[in-house]
C-alpha positions in Angstrom: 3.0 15.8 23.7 0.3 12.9 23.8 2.6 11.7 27.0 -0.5 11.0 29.2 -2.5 9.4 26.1 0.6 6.6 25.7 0.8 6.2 29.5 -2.9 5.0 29.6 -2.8 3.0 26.3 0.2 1.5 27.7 -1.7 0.9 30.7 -4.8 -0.9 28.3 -2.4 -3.0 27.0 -1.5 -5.1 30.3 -4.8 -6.0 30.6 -4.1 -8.4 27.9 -1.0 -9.7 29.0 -0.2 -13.2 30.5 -3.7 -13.9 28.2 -3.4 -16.7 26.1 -6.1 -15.6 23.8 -7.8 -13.0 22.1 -11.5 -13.3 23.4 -14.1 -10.8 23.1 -14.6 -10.3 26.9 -11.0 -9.6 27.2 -11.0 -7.3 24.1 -14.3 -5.4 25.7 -11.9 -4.8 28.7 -8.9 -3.0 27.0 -10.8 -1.5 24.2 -12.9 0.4 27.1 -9.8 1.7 28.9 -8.2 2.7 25.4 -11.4 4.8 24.6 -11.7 6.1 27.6 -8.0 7.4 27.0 -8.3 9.2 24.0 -11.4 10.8 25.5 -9.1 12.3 28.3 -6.7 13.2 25.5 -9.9 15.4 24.3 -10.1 13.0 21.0 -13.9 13.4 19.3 -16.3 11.2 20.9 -18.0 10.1 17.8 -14.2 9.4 16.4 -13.2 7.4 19.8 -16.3 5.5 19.2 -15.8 4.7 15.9 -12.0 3.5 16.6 -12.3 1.1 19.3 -15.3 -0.4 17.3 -12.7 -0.7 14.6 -10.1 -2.2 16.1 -12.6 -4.5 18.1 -13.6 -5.7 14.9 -10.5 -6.2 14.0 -9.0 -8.3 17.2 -11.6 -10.7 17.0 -11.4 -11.5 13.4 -7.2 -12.4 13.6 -6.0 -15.4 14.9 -3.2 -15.0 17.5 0.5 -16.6 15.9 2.1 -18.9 18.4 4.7 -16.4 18.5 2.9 -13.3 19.1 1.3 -12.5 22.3 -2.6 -11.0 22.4 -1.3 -7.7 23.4 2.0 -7.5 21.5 -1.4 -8.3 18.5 -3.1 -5.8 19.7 -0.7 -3.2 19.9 0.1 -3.3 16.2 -3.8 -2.9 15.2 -4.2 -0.3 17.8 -1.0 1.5 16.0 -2.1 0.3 12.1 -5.5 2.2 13.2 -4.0 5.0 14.9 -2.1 6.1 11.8 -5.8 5.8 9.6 -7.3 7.8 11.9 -4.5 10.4 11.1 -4.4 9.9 7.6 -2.3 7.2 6.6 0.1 8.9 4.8 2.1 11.9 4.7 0.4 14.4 2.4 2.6 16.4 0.1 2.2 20.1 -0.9 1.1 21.2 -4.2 3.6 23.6 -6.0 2.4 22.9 -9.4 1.8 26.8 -9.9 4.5 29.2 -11.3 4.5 31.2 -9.3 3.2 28.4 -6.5 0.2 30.4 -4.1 -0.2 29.5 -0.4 -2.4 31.0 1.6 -2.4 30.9 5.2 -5.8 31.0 7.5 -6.8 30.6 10.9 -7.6 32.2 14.2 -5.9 34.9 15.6 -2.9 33.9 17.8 -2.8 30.5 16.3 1.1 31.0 15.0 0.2 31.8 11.2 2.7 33.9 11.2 5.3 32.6 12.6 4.6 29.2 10.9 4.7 31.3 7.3 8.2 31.9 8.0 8.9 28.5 9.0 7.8 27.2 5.9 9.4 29.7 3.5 12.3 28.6 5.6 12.0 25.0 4.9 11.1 25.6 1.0 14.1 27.6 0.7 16.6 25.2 2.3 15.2 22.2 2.0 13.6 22.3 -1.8 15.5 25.3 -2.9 12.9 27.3 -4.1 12.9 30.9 -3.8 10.0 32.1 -1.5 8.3 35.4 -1.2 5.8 36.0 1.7 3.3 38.6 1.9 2.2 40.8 4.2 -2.1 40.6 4.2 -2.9 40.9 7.8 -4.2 44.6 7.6 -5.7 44.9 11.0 -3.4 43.6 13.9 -1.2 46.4 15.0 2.6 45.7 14.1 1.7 42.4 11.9 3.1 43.5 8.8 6.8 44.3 10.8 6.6 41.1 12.8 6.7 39.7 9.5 9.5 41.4 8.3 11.2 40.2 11.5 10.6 36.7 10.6 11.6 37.2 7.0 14.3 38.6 8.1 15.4 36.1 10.3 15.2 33.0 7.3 16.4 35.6 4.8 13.0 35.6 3.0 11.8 38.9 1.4 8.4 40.4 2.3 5.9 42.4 0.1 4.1 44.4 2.0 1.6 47.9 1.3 1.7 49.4 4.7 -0.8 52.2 3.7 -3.2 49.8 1.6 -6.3 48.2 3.1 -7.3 45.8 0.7 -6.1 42.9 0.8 -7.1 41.3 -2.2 -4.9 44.1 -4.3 -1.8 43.9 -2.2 -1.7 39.9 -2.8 -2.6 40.2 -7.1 0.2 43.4 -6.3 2.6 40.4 -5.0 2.2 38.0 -7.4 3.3 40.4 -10.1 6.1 41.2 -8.0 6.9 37.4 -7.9 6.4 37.0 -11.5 8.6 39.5 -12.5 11.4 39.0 -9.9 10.9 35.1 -10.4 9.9 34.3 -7.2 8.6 30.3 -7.7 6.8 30.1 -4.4 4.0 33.2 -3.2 2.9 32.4 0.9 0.2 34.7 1.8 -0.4 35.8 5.4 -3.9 36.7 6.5 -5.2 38.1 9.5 -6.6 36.0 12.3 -10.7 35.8 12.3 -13.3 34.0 14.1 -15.8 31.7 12.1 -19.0 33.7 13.9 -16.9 36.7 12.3 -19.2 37.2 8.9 -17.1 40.3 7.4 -13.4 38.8 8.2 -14.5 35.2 6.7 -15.9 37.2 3.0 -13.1 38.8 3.1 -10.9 35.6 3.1 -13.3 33.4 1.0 -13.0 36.5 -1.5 -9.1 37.1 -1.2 -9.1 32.9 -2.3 -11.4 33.4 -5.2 -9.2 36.1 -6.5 -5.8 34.5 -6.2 -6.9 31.4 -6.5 -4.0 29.5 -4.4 -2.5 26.2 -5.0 -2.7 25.4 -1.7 -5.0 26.8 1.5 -3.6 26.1 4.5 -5.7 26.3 8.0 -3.4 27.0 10.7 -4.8 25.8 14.2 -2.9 25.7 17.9 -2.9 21.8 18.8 -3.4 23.1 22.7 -7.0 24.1 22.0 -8.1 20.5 21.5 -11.5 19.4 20.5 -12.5 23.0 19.8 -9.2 23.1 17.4 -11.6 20.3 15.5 -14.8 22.7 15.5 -13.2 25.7 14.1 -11.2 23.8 11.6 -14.7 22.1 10.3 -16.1 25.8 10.1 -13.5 27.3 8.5 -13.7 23.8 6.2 -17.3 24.6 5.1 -16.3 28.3 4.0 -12.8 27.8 2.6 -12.3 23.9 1.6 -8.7 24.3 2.7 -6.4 21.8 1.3 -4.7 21.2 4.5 -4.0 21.5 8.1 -0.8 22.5 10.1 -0.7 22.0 14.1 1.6 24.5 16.1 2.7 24.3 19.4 3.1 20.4 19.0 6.1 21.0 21.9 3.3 21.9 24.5 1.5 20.9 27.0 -1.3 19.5 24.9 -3.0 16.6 24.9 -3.4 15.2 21.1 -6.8 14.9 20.6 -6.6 17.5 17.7 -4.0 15.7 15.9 -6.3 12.5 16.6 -9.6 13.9 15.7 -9.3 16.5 13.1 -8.3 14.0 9.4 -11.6 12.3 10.5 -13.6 15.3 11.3 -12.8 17.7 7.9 -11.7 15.2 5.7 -8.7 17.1 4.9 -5.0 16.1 5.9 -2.5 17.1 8.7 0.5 18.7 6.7 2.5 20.0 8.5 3.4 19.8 12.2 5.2 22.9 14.5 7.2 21.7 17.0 9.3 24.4 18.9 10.0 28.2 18.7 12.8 28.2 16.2 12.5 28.4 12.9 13.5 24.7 12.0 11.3 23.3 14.1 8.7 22.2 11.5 7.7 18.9 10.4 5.7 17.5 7.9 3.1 15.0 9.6 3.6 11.7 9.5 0.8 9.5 10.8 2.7 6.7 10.8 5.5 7.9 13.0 2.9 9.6 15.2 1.4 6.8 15.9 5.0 5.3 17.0 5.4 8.2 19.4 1.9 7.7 21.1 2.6 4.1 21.9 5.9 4.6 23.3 7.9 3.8 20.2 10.3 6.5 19.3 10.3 7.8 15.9 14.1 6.8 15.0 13.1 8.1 11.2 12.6 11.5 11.8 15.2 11.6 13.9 17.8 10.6 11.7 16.5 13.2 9.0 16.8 15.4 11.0 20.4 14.4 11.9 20.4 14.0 7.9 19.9 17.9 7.3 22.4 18.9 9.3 25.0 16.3 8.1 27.6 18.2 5.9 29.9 15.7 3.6 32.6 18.3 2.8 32.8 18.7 6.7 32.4 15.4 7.5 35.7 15.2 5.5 37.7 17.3 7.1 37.0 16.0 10.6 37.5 12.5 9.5 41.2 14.2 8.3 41.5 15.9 11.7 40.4 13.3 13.6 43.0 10.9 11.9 45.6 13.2 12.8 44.4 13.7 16.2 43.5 17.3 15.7 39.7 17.4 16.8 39.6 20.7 18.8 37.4 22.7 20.9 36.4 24.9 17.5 35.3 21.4 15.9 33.4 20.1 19.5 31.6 23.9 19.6 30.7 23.3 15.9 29.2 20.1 16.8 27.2 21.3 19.6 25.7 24.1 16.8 24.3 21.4 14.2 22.6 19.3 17.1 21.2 23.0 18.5 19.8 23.0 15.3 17.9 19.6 15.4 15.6 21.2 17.7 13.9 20.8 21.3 16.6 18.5 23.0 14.0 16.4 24.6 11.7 16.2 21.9 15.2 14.5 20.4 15.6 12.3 23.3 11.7 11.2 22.9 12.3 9.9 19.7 14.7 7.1 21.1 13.1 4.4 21.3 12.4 3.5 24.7 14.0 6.9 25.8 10.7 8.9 25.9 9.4 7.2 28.9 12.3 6.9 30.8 12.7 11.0 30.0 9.4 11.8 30.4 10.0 13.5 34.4 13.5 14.5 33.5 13.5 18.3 32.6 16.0 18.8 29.9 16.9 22.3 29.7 17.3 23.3 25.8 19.7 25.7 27.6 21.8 22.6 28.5 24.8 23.2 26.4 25.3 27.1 27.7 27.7 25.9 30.5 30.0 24.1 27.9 29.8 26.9 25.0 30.4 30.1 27.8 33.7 27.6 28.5 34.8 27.5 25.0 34.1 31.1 24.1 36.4 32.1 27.3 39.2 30.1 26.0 41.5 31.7 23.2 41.7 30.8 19.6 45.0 29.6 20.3 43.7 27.4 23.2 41.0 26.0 21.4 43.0 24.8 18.6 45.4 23.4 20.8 43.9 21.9 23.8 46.9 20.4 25.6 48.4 23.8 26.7 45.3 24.3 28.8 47.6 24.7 32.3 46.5 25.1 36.0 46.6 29.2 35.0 45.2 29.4 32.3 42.0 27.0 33.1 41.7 29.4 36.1 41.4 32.2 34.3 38.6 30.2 31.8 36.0 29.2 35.1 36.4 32.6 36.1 35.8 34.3 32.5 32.7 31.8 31.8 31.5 32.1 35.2 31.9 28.5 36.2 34.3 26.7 38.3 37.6 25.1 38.4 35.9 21.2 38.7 33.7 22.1 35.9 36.6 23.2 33.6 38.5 20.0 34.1 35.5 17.6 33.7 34.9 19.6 30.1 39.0 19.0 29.3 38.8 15.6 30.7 36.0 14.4 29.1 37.1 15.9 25.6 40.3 14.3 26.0 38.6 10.8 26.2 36.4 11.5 23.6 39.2 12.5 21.2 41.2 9.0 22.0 37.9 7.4 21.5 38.0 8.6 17.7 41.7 8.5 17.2 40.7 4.5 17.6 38.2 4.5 15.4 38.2 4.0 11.6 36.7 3.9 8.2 34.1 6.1 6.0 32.3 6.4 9.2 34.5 8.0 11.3 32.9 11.6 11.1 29.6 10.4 11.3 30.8 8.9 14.8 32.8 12.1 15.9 29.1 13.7 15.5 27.6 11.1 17.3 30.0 11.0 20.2 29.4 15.2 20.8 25.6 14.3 20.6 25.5 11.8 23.1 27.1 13.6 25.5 24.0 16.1 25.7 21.9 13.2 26.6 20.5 11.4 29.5 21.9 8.8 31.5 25.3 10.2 29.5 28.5 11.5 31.3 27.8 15.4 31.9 30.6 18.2 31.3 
């Protein structure tokens, strides 16, 4: 995402370097290239405007520091403006309600579904509540089990009324159900409707008047663009949702939703999708967007994520395995899980400082680790424990069971080998936190490949 949109700010930029001043014919020059960027990254043209005129404004009223260069000046109110645009700061969900209601709208195909489940996912694991979703979308043929599937898949119930029509009944219905079985947190799922659709839109205005939700959500698929930013305004003027979520972040799209739609409905970016699986949700940060889009990485989310899958009890006992020089293939496998849950492996990568360009050509296969895990799983539990019997025979009979080769099963060994003297040497509190490090790094770029 917004890959092309940083390679032409980045581009902007250069027009200002070797300058030795900030003048407004200079300014004129980048500020025209940077607006005609976001335009190509389908940004609002009335919101474009409005932006460069900003940060114009802005250049020409700061003197330059000795020590800071135009552009380097530049960049940082192009990046302090950026994350305005977007909202400035991360917006938090209202759960004030007991049980909490949130209730999901949108177009149909827009991943409201999917993105329900997501969230109950991240309630449950990451705030502990206890989620319930329901099942509202009475029109789209298999909805109501594709839910299931999803709830099933975060272990998060679903109420659903497969023979009711009325939606507005089956959601007061769930809400009893919550209150009795103290569910904390209600997330509604509606069908997909069209603005120009008069019935579908009373029906949803109606089903919010009755439950009266804590929190309306508008779901909309970042790869429609500016017309992502006209629906959300329409369903705005009907609903006054409290918020917007962004799926399919991952693709091919190029930002100008994210850029465009704070400014456009007044209303703040919540929550982000980012992948297929069900981790891969994030709440919106403009700040740290704005990073990304001009090339800087976004080392914080990064690390939280790292942070959620960091485990202190077994952190422990590697650092007591590693100590004793027992790190084996069971504990490397384990390792490879938690940064398979982290998400997209590239999206990872891109948040690197400095990586994401370098990466941005490379294809990184989030299949990448399936060579080294069919190796593992065709070794024994005996020779996973204890690597150093691995003989000529046996790794033979590993390539052949994983389908690999011979050369392939020797890098692995060789390279785990290494990697265990590596933390045999190393020492102190930090020692797990390294042994996690040292598995990740191996899955990226540039790094030694098994």
């Amino acid at each position: 995402m917004f890959e092309n949109l940083s390679d032409r700010l980045e581009r902007s930029f250069k027009i200002l370097k070797g300058e030795g001043k900030i003048t407004e014919i200079n300014v004129a020059e980048t500020l025209k290239d940077v607006r005609r960027a976001l335009l190509d990254a389908d940004v609002n043209y009335k919101v474009a405007k409005t932006f460069t005129d900003t940060v114009k404004k802005k250049a020409l009223g700061m003197n330059v520091l000795t020590a800071v260069k135009p552009s380097q000046l530049m960049v940082k109110i192009v990046h302090d403006e950026l994350a305005e645009l977007m909202g400035g700061e991360a917006a938090e969900l209202n759960l004030n309600g007991r049980p909490s209601i949130i209730l999901m709208s949108g177009l149909q195909g827009s991943g409201k579904t999917t993105f329900s489940g997501k969230l109950a996912n991240m309630l449950k694991n990451k705030q502990h509540k206890n989620p319930l979703l329901v099942a509202c979308d009475v029109y789209r043929p298999a909805a109501i089990e594709q839910l299931k599937v999803v709830g099933e898949q975060v272990g998060v119930p679903v109420y659903s009324e497969p023979e009711n029509k009325d939606v507005v009944s089956i959601a007061n219905n769930a809400i009893r159900e919550a209150k009795a079985k103290s569910y904390d947190v209600v997330i509604v799922d509606t069908a997909g409707r069209l603005a120009v659709d008069e019935e579908m839109m009373n029906e949803i205005e109606t089903l919010k008047n009755a439950i009266n939700p804590n929190e309306t959500l508008f779901v909309v698929d970042s790869m429609t663009g500016q017309d992502a930013v006209n629906t959300a305004k329409e369903f705005n003027d009907r609903l006054d949702f409290d918020g917007v979520v962004l799926t399919k972040l991952d693709g091919d799209t190029r930002g100008g939703a994210a850029l465009s739609i704070r400014t456009v409905v007044t209303k703040p970016i919540k929550f982000v999708g980012t992948g297929e699986k069900m981790e891969a949700i994030d709440v919106f940060h403009p700040s740290r967007m704005a990073d990304r889009i001009l090339g800087m990485g976004d080392i914080v989310s990064l690390v939280e994520r790292a942070q959620e899958q960091f485990d202190e009890e077994e952190a422990r006992r590697l650092q007591k395995k590693i100590q004793k020089n027992k790190f084996d293939f069971n504990d490397f496998l384990g390792q490879i899980e938690q940064i398979k849950k982290m998400g997209n492996l590239k999206d990872l990568a891109a948040m690197i400082p400095g990586v994401g360009k370098a990466i941005k050509d490379v294809d990184i296969d989030d299949n990448a680790f399936k060579g080294i895990e069919a190796i593992i799983k065709s070794m024994t539990p005996k020779e996973r424990t204890n690597p150093e019997i691995l003989n000529q025979s046996r790794r033979m009979r590993i390539a052949k069971g994983s389908g690999t080769n011979i050369q392939e099963v020797n890098r692995l060994i060789k390279q785990f080998d290494q990697t265990r003297k590596m933390m045999k040497m190393v020492t102190g509190t930090n020692m797990a936190k390294m042994a996690g490090m040292m598995s990740k790094m191996k899955g990226m770029p540039g790094m030694p490949k098994f």
